[in-house]
C-alpha positions as CSV (number, residue, x, y, z in Angstrom):
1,X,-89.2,37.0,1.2
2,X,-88.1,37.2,-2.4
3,X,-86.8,40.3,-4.8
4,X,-90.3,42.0,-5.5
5,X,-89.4,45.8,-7.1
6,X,-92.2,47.8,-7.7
7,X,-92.8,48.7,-10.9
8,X,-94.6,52.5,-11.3
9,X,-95.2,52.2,-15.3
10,X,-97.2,49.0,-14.5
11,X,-99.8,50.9,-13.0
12,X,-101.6,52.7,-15.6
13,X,-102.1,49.6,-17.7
14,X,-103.1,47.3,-14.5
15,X,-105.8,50.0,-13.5
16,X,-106.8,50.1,-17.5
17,X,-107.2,46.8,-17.6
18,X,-109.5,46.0,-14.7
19,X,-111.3,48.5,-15.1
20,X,-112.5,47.0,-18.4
21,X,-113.2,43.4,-16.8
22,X,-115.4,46.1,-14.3
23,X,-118.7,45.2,-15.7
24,X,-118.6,41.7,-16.7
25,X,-117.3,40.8,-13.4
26,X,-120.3,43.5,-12.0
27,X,-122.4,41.4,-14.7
28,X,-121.1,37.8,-13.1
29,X,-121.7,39.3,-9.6
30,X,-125.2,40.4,-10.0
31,X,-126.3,37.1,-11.8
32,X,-124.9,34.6,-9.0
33,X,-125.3,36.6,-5.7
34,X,-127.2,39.4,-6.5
35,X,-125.0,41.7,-5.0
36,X,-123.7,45.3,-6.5
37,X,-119.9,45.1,-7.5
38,X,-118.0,48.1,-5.6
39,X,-115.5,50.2,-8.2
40,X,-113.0,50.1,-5.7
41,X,-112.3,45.7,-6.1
42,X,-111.2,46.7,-10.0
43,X,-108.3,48.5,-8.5
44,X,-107.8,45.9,-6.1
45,X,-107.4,43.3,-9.2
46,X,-105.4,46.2,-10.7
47,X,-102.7,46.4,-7.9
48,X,-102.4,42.5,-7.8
49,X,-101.9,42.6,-11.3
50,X,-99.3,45.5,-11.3
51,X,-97.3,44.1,-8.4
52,X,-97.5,40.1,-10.3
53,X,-96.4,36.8,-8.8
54,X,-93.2,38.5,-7.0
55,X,-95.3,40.9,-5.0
56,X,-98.2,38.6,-4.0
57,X,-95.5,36.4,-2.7
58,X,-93.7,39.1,-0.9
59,X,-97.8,40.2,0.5
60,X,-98.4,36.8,1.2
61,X,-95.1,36.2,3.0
62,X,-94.5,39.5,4.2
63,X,-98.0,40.7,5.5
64,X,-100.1,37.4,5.8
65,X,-102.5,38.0,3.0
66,X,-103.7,36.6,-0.3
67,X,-106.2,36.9,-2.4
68,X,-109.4,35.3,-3.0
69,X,-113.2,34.5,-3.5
70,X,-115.2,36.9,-5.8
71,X,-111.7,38.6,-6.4
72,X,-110.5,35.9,-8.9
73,X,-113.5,36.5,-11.6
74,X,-111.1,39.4,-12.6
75,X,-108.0,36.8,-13.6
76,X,-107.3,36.2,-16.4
77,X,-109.6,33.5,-17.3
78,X,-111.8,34.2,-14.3
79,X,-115.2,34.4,-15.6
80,X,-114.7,30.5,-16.8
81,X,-114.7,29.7,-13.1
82,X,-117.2,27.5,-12.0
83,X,-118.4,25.7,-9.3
84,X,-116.7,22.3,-9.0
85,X,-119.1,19.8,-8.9
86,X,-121.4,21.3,-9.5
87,X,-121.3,23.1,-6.4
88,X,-122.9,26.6,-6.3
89,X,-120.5,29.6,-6.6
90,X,-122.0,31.3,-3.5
91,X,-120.3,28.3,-1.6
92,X,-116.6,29.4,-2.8
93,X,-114.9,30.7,0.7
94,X,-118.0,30.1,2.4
95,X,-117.1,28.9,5.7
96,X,-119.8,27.5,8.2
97,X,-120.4,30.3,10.4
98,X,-119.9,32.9,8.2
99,X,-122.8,35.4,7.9
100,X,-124.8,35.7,4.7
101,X,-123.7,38.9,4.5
102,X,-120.0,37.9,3.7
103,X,-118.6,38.0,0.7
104,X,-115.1,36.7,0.9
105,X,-111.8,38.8,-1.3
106,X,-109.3,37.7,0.8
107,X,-107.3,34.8,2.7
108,X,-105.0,35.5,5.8
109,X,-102.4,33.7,7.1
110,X,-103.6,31.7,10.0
111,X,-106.9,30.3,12.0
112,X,-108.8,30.1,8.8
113,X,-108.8,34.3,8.5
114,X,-110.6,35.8,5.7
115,X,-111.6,38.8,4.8
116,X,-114.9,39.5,3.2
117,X,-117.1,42.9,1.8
118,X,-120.3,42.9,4.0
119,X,-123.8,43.4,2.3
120,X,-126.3,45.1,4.8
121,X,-128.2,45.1,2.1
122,X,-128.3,43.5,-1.5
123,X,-129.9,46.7,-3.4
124,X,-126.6,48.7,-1.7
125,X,-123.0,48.5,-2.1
126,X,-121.0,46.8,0.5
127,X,-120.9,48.6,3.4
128,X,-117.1,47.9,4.8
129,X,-114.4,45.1,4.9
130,X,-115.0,42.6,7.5
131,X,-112.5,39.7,8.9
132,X,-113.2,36.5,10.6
133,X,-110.8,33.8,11.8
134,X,-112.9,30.5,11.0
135,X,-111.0,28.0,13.0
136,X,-111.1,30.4,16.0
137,X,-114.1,31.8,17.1
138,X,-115.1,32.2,14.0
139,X,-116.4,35.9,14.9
140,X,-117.0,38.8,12.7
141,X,-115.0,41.5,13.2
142,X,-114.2,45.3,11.1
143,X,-112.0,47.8,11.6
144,X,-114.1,50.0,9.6
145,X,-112.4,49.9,6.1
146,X,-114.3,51.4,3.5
147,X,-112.2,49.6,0.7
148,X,-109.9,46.1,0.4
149,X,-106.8,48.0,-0.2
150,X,-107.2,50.3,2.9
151,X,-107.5,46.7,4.5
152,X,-104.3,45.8,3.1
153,X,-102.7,49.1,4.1
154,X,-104.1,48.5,7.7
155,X,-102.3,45.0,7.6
156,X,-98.9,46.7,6.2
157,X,-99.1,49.2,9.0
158,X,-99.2,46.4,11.3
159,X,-96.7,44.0,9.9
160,X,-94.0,47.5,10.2
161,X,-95.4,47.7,14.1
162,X,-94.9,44.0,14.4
163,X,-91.2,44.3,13.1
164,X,-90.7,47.4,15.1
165,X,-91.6,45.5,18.4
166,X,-89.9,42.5,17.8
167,X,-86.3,42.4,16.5
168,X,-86.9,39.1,15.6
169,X,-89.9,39.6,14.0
170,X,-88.5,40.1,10.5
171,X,-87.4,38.1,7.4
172,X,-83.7,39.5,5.9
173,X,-85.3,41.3,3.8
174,X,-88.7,42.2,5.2
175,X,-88.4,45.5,6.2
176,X,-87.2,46.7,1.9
177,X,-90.2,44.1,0.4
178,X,-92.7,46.0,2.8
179,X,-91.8,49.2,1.6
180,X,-91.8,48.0,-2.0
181,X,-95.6,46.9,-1.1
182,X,-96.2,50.1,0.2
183,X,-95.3,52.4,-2.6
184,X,-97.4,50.0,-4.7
185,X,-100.4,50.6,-2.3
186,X,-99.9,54.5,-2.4
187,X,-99.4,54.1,-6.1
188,X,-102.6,53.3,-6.4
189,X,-104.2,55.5,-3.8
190,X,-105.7,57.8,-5.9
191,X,-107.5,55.7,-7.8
192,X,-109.3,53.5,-5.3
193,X,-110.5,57.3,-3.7
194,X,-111.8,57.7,-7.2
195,X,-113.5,54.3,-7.5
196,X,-115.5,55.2,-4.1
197,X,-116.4,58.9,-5.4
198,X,-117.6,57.2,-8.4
199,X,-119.5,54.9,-6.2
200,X,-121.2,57.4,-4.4
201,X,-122.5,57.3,-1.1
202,X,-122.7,54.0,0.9
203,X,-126.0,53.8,2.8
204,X,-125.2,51.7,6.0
205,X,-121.6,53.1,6.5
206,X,-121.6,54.4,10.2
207,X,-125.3,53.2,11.1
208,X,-125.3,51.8,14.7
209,X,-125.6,48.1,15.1
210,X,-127.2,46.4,17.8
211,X,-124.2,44.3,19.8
212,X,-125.0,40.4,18.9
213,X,-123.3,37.0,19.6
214,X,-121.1,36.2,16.5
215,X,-119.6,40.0,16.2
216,X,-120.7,42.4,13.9
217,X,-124.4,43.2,14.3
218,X,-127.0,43.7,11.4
219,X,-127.7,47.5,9.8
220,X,-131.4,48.1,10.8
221,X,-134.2,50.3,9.4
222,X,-136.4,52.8,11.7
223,X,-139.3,50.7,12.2
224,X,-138.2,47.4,11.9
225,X,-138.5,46.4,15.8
226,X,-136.6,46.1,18.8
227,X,-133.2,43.8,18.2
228,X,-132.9,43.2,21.8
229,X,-128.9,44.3,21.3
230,X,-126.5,44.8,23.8
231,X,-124.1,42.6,26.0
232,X,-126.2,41.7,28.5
233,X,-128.7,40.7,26.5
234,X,-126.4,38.5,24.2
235,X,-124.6,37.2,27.2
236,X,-128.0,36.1,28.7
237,X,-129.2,34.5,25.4
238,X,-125.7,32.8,25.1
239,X,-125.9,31.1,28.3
240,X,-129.7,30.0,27.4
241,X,-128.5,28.5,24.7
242,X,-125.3,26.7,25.8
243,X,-127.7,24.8,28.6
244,X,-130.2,24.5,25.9
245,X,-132.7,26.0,28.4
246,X,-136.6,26.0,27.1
247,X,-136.2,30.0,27.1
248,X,-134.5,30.0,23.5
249,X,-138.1,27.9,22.0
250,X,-139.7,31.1,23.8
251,X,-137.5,33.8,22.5
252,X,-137.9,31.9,19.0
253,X,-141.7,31.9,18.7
254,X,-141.3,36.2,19.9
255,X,-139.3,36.6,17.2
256,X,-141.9,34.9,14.8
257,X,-144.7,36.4,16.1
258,X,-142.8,39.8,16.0
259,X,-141.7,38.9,12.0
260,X,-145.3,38.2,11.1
261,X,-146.7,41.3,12.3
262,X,-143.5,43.5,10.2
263,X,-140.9,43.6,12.3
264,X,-138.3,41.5,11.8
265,X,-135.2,42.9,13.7
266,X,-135.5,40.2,16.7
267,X,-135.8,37.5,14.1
268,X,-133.1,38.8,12.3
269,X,-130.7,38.9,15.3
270,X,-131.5,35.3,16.9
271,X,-131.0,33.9,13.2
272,X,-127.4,35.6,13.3
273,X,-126.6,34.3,16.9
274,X,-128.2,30.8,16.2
275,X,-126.1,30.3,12.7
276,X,-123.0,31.9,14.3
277,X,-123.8,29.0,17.2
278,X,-124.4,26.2,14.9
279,X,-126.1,24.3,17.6
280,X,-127.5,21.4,16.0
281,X,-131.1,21.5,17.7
282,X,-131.3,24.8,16.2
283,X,-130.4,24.5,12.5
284,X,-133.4,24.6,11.2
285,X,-134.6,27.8,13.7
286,X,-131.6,30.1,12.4
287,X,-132.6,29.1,8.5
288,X,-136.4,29.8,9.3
289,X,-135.5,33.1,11.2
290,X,-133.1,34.4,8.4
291,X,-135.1,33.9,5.3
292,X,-138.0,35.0,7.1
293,X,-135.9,38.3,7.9
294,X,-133.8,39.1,4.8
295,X,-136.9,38.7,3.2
296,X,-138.7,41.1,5.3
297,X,-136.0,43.6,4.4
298,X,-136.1,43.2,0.8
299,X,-132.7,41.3,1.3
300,X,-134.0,38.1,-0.7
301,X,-130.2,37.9,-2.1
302,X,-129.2,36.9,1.5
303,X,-131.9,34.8,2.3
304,X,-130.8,32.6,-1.3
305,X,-127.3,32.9,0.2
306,X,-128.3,31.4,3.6
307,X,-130.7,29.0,1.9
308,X,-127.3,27.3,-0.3
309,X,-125.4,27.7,2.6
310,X,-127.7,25.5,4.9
311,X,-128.0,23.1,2.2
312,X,-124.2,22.3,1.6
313,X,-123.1,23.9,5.0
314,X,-120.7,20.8,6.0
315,X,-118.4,20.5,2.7
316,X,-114.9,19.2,3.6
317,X,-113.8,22.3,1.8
318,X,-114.6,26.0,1.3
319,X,-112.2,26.0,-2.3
320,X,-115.3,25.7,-4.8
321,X,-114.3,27.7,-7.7
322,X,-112.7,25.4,-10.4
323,X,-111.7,26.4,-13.8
């Protein structure tokens, strides 16, 4: 796995450092997506930096995780990126059924996994850390992380039960580079608690989602409709769609009628499920749907995400950011 040591003096100048690239890269953020930068990604940057190329090896090889998307704008160098191409930066880690809503910071190790803040809402901070394993069923999944080093602690922890089950689970040295990673993590602890406190309240943490095809379910306000949630109710849909039964055109022009009178929440859902499908019939429908939605809202940011999403949705590759 390497020689990775963990160095404890490197962590006041790491967090120092990010921390001043905090609003450019806040700046960068808010002028591409439209999104609010959360405090707690600086001292994600900050423990990359302190732990340098032997410790990301050691996470990469170790844990199954490395970083990525908006994370590299702190780099050094990273606010050259651009889009190569002239591809939008939105696009960068953008797989095909990911969710407007994601925002990618990290890479895993296998069945395209990636890790990604979710936006409820573009006016809020990110409510949690999300994961999704794009070559799989390229569902939406959280384990209700408020912050991407909690994520990476939560992978850690498993990587240690992994080895603990499996005797040959582990690299020679696995088990000493894991607990180098860890003391780096708690090192920085402190300050990612900090970064959230500074933060303040996030609005959509703990709200109840309706249950939708694709995984994790859109935060809803009071008054914006009836979602038509729940696993029966997916599970019926899903069949409909899979036998392309005339029911879905029905269910479409609801959720339109629904969306023109102010509530939105059905439209909002059957755009998730039909851009999670990608059912080629029904392209169009799940673009139409989630505009119409985030729009609704007051989520225009993720209705201009989806929007350059469906336009470049079958690149050969989600690697966009060039410098």
């Amino acid at each position: 796995m390497g020689d990775f040591v963990f160095d404890h003096e490197r962590v006041g100048p790491s967090l120092a450092a990010m921390e001043a690239r905090f609003d450019d890269v806040a700046a960068r953020l808010r002028t591409v997506y439209g999104l609010r930068l959360p405090r707690h990604l600086a001292v994600f940057a900050a423990y990359l930096a302190a732990i340098d190329v032997p410790g990301r090896r050691a996470l990469a090889d170790g844990v199954g995780v490395s970083s990525g998307g908006i994370v590299r704008y702190f780099e050094d160098g990273g606010l050259a990126l651009t889009g190569r191409d002239g591809l939008d930066e939105r696009l960068d880690c953008r797989f095909r059924c990911d969710a407007p809503e994601f925002v990618t910071v990290l890479w895993g190790d296998t069945d395209g996994l990636h890790f990604g803040l979710w936006y409820d809402d573009p006016a809020e901070l990110p409510t949690q850390v999300v994961h999704n394993y794009a070559r799989d069923s390229a569902e939406t999944w959280s384990e209700a992380l408020p912050t991407v080093l909690a994520q990476v602690r939560r992978r850690l922890d498993d990587a240690e039960q992994d080895a603990a089950d499996d005797p040959d689970y582990d690299a020679p040295d696995g088990a000493r580079q894991r607990a180098e990673l860890l003391r780096a993590i708690e090192a920085f602890a402190e300050a990612d608690e900090r970064a959230c406190a500074q933060d303040g309240p996030v609005r959509w943490r703990g709200t109840p989602r309706p249950a939708i095809l694709g995984g994790f379910g859109p935060a809803l306000p009071e008054g914006s409709g009836d979602p038509r949630g729940g696993y029966e109710r997916y599970d019926e849909r899903y069949q409909a769609y899979r036998a392309r039964s005339p029911l879905v055109r029905e269910w479409i022009a609801d959720a339109e009628r629904e969306l023109a009178a102010g509530l939105p929440a059905y439209a909002l859902v059957l755009g998730r499920e039909l851009h999670w499908l990608d059912a080629p019939d029904h392209r169009e429908d799940a673009l139409r749907l989630l505009t119409g939605a985030y729009r609704a809202l007051g989520r225009d940011a993720l209705a201009e995400i989806a929007t350059v999403h469906y336009a470049n949705r079958d690149l050969r590759s989600v690697e966009v950011l060039v410098s």
